[in-house]
DOSERO-917890 format. One line per 3 residues: number of its first residue (from 1); their letters; for each residue x, y, z of C-alpha. Coordinates in steps of 0.5 Angstrom, whole numbers, padded with zeros to 4 digits. Layout:
NUM = A = X,Y,Z; ...
END
This chain:
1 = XXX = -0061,-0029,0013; -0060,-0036,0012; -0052,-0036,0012
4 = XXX = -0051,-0042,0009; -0054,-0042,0003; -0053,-0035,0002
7 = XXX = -0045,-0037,0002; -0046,-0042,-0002; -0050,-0037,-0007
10 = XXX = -0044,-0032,-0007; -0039,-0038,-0008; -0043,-0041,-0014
13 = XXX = -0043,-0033,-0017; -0035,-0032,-0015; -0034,-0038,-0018
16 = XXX = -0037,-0035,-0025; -0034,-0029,-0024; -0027,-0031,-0025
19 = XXX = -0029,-0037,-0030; -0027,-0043,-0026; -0033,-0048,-0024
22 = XXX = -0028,-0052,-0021; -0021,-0052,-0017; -0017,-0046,-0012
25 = XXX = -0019,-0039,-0013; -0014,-0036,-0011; -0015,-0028,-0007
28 = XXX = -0010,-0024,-0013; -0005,-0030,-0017; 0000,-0026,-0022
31 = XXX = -0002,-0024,-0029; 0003,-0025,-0035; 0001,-0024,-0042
34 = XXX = 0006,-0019,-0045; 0013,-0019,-0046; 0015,-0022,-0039
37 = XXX = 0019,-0028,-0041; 0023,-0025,-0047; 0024,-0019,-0043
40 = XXX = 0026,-0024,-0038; 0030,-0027,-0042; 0034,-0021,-0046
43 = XXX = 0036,-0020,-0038; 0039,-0027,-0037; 0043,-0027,-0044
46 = XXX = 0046,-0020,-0043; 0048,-0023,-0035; 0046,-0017,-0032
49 = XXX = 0041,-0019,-0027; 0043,-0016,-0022; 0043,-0008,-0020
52 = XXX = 0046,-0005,-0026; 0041,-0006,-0032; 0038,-0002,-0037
55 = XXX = 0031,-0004,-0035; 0032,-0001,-0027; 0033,0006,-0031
58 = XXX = 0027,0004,-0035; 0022,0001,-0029; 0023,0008,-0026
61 = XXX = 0022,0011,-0033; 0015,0008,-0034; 0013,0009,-0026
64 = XXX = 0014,0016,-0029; 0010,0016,-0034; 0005,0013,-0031
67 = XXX = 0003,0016,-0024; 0005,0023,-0027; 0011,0023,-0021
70 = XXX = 0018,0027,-0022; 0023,0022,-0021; 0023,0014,-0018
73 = XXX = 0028,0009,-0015; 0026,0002,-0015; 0028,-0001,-0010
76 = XXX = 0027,-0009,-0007; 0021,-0008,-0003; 0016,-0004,-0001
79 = XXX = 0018,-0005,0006; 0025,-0002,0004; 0022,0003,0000
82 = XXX = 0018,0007,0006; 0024,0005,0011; 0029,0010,0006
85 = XXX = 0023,0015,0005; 0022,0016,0012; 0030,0016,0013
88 = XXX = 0032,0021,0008; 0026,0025,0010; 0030,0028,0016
91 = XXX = 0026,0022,0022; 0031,0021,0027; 0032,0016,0033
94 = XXX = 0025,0017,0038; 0022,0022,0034; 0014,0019,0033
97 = XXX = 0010,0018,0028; 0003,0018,0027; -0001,0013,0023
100 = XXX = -0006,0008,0022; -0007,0001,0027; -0011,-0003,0021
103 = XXX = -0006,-0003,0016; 0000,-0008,0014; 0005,-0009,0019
106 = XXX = 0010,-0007,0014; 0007,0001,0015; 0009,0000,0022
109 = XXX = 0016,-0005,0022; 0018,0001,0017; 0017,0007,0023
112 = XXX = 0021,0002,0027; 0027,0001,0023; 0029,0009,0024
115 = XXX = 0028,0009,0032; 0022,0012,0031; 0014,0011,0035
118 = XXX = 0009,0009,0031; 0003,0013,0035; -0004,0010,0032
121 = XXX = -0010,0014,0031; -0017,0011,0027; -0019,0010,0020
124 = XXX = -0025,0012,0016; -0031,0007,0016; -0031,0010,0008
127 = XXX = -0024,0010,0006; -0022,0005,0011; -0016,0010,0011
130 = XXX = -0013,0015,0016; -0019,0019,0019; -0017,0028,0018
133 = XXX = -0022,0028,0023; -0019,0023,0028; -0014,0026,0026
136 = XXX = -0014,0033,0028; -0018,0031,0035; -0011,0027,0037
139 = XXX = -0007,0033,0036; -0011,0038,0039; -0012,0035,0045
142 = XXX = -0004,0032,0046; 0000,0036,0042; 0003,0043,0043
145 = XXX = 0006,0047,0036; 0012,0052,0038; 0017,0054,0033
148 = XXX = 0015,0050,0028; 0015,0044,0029; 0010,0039,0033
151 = XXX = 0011,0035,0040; 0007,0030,0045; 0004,0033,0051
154 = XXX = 0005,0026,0055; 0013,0024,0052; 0016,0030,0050
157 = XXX = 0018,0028,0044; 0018,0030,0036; 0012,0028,0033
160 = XXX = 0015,0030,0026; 0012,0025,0020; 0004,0022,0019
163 = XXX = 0004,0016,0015; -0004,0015,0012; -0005,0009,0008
166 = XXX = -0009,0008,0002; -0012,0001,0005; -0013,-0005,-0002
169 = XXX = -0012,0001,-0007; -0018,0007,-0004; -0015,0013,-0004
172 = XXX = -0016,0016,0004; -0017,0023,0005; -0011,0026,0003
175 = XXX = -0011,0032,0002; -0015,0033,0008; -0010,0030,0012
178 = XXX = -0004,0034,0009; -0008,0041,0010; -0008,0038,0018
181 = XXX = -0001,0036,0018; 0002,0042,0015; -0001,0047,0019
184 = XXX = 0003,0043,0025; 0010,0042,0021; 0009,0035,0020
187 = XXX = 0011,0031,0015; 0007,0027,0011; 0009,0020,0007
190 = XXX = 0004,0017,0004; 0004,0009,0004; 0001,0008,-0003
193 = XXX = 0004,0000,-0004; -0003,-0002,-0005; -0005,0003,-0009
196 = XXX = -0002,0004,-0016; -0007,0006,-0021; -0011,0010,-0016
199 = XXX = -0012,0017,-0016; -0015,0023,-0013; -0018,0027,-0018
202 = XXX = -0013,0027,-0024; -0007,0027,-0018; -0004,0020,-0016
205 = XXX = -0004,0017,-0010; 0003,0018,-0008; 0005,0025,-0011
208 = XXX = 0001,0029,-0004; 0006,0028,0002; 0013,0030,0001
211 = XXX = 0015,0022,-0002; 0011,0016,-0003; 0012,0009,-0005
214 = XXX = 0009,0003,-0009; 0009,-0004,-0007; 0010,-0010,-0013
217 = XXX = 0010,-0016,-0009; 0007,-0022,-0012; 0000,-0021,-0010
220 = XXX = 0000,-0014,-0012; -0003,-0011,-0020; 0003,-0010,-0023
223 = XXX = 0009,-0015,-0020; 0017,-0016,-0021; 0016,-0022,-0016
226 = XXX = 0019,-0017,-0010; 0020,-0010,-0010; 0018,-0002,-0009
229 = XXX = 0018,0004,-0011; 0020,0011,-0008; 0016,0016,-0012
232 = XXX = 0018,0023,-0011; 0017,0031,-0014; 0024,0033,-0010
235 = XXX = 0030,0032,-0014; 0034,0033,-0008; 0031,0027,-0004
238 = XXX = 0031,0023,-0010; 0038,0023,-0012; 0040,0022,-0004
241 = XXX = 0034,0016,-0005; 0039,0013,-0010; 0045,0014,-0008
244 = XXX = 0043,0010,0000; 0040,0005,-0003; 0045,0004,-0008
247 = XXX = 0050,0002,-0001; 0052,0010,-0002; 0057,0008,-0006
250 = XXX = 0061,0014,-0010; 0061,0013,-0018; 0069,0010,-0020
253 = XXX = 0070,0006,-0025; 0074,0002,-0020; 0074,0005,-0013
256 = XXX = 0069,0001,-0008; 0068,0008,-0003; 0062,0010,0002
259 = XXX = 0062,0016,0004; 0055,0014,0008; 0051,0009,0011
262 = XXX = 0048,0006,0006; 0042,0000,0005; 0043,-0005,0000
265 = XXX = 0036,-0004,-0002; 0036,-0004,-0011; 0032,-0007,-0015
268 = XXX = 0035,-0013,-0019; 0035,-0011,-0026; 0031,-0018,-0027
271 = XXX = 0026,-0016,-0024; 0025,-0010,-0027; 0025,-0014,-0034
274 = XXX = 0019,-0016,-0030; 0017,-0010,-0029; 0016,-0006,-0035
277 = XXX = 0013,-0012,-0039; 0008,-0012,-0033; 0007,-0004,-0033
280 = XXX = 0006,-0005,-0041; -0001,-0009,-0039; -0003,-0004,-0033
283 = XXX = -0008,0000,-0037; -0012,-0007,-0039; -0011,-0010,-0032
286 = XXX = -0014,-0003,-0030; -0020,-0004,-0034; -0021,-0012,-0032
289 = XXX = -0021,-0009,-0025; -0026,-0006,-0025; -0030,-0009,-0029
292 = XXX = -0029,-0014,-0023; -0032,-0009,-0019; -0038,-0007,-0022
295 = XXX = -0040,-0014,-0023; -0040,-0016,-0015; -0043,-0009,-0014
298 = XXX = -0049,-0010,-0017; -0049,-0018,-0014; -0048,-0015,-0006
301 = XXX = -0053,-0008,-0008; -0059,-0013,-0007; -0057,-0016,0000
304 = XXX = -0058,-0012,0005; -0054,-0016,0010; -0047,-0015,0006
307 = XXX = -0044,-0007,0004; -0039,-0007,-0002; -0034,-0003,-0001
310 = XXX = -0033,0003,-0007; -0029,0008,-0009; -0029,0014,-0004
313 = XXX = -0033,0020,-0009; -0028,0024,-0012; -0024,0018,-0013
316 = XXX = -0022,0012,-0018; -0019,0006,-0014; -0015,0001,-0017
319 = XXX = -0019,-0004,-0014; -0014,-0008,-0011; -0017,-0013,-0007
322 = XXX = -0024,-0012,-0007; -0028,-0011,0000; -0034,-0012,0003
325 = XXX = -0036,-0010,0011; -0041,-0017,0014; -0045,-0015,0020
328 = XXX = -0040,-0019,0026; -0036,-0022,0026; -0039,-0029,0028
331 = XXX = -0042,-0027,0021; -0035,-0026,0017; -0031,-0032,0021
334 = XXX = -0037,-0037,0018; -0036,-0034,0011; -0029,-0035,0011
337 = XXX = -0029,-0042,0014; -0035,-0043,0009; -0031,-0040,0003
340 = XXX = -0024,-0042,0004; -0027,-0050,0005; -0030,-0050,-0002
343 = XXX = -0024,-0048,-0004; -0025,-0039,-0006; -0019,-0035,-0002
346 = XXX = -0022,-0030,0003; -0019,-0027,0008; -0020,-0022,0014
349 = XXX = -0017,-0015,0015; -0010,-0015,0019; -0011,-0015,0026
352 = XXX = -0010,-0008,0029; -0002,-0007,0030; -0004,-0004,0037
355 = XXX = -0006,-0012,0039; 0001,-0014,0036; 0005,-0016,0043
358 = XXX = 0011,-0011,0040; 0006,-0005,0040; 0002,-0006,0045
361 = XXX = 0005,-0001,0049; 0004,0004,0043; 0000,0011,0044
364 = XXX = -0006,0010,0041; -0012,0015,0039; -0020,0013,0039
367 = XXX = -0021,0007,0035; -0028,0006,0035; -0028,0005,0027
370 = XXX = -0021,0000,0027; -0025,-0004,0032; -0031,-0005,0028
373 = XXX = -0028,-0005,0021; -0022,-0011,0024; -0028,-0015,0027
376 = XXX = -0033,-0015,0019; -0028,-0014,0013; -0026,-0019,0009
379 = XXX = -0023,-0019,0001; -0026,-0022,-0004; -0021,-0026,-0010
382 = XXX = -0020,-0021,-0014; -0015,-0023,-0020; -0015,-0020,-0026
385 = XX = -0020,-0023,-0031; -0019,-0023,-0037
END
């Protein structure tokens, strides 16, 4: 093919897909077209910006609503949201924690703040998400199940916990994944940050593991600027969730009392004002999203040399980041270079967290699908148009 001009065709269309002739596009810029800046507003003239608020309590309640969870506990990120779920999950110091290598570095970095061992084992070309099927292997042949529990043949160690990913919003095969971990007393924690408003079947990603979280960092469909989610249907793990992120203080009206390590991990109340005008929009960005989608599926379907990636059968993504697989990587990095030259935001994949100098030395299955899929992804701008 000639690269250059179909590159050039592909800026000209991205260009009238998002309306804008001229100028930067940005990958995913934030959208406020509600009630964010009265909400915003209300917070500063009551002076409750920080953690005691009313629209804390109510973020969680919307979240709630929305993806079908029991209970949720905001907190400042999605990084710290994963950190307390995999705590309080009952991970200790040296445990191992089996996850994917093409994620964001924050999957990872979360498993280490425990004193954990991210184990790393391939993802589906499909879902770009855990493989079940990888997954099973690594455990057959490096694993032994006694007394209920689940330990590695080479360390020694505990592996108690299995962190997927539902990668730019596809939902992975979850419930595959779960089926295999809970025959091995493995706990599942699902890192949905990227995939609030997609489902598998009528279920929400995020509600099949033991607890779940959410991201709503800027670049992210619904955003409080910073924050996170911890999304669970046990009381138990939610109150304690609560509580640690809350400094583990006591109720009193004036005593300041611990009565455990806690984290300083609440969302302020002005985010969440950000939050609930952002949430009250959801179901439109949603729809602009995949509208979005739909239109660069049917611009990629003719060109052979591109696959789009869509949402798995059984599915509905959120489309977070649209996607799209080039068939090398001298052919991605010339798109890339092409593309962000003329002023279209691309970007590739992550590198692989077991080619990162602090987890080089981490245990790792086969990963013939990340080394393929690291070399070839890149994300389209996808902002909600509307």
């Amino acid at each position: 093919m000639n690269n250059k001009k179909l590159i050039f065709k592909t800026i000209d269309f991205i260009r009238e897909l998002h309306k804008k002739p001229s100028g930067s596009i940005p990958l995913h810029a934030p959208v406020f077209i509600g009630k964010e800046r009265e909400y915003l507003n209300e917070c500063i003239d009551s002076t409750f910006v920080s953690s005691v608020g009313k629209y804390v309590d109510k973020f969680e309640d919307m979240i709630c609503e929305f993806t079908g969870a029991k209970r949720a506990i905001a907190t400042v990120n999605g990084t710290s949201a994963l950190h307390i779920a995999l705590k309080i999950s009952g991970i200790k110091a040296n445990d191992e924690v089996l996850t994917q290598p093409l994620t964001f570095i924050a999957t990872a970095n979360a498993i280490s703040y425990t004193g954990a061992h991210p184990i790393f084992i391939d993802v589906d070309c499909d879902t770009l998400g855990l493989s079940p099927k990888s997954l099973e292997h690594w455990l057959n042949e490096n694993s032994v199940y006694k007394d209920g529990k689940s330990f590695n043949l080479k360390t020694g160690n505990h592996i108690s916990t299995c962190v997927p990913m539902h990668t730019f919003g596809f939902p992975c095969r979850i419930e595959e994944i779960v089926s295999v971990c809970s025959e091995r007393g493995i706990n599942v924690i699902e890192d949905a940050a990227e995939s609030l408003g997609s489902f598998v079947g009528r279920k929400h990603t995020g509600l099949f593991g033991k607890l779940g979280i959410l991201s709503f960092n800027g670049n992210k469909i619904v955003t409080t600027g910073g924050g996170g989610m911890i999304i669970t249907d046990d009381n138990e793990l939610a109150d304690l969730a609560k509580h640690i992120t809350t400094t583990a203080k006591v109720p009193h009206l004036w005593e300041y009392r611990h009565d455990m390590i806690g984290y300083n991990y609440r969302m302020p109340n002005i985010n969440a004002a950000l939050g609930c005008a952002q949430m009250e929009s959801m179901c439109e960005f949603l729809k602009a999203k995949r509208l979005i989608a739909e239109r660069y599926f049917e611009y990629f379907k003719h060109i052979n040399e591109i696959r789009f990636i869509k949402e798995p059968s059984g599915t509905r993504a959120n489309y977070w980041l649209n996607t799209i697989i080039l068939e090398d990587k001298n052919e991605r990095d010339v798109f890339l270079k092409m593309t962000n030259e003329n002023k279209v935001n691309t970007r590739p994949i992550w590198t692989l967290m077991n080619q990162l100098e602090m987890y080089k030395n981490n245990q790792c299955g086969e990963l013939t699908n990340s080394n393929w899929l690291e070399k070839r992804i890149l994300n389209l701008p996808s902002g909600v148009n509307l």
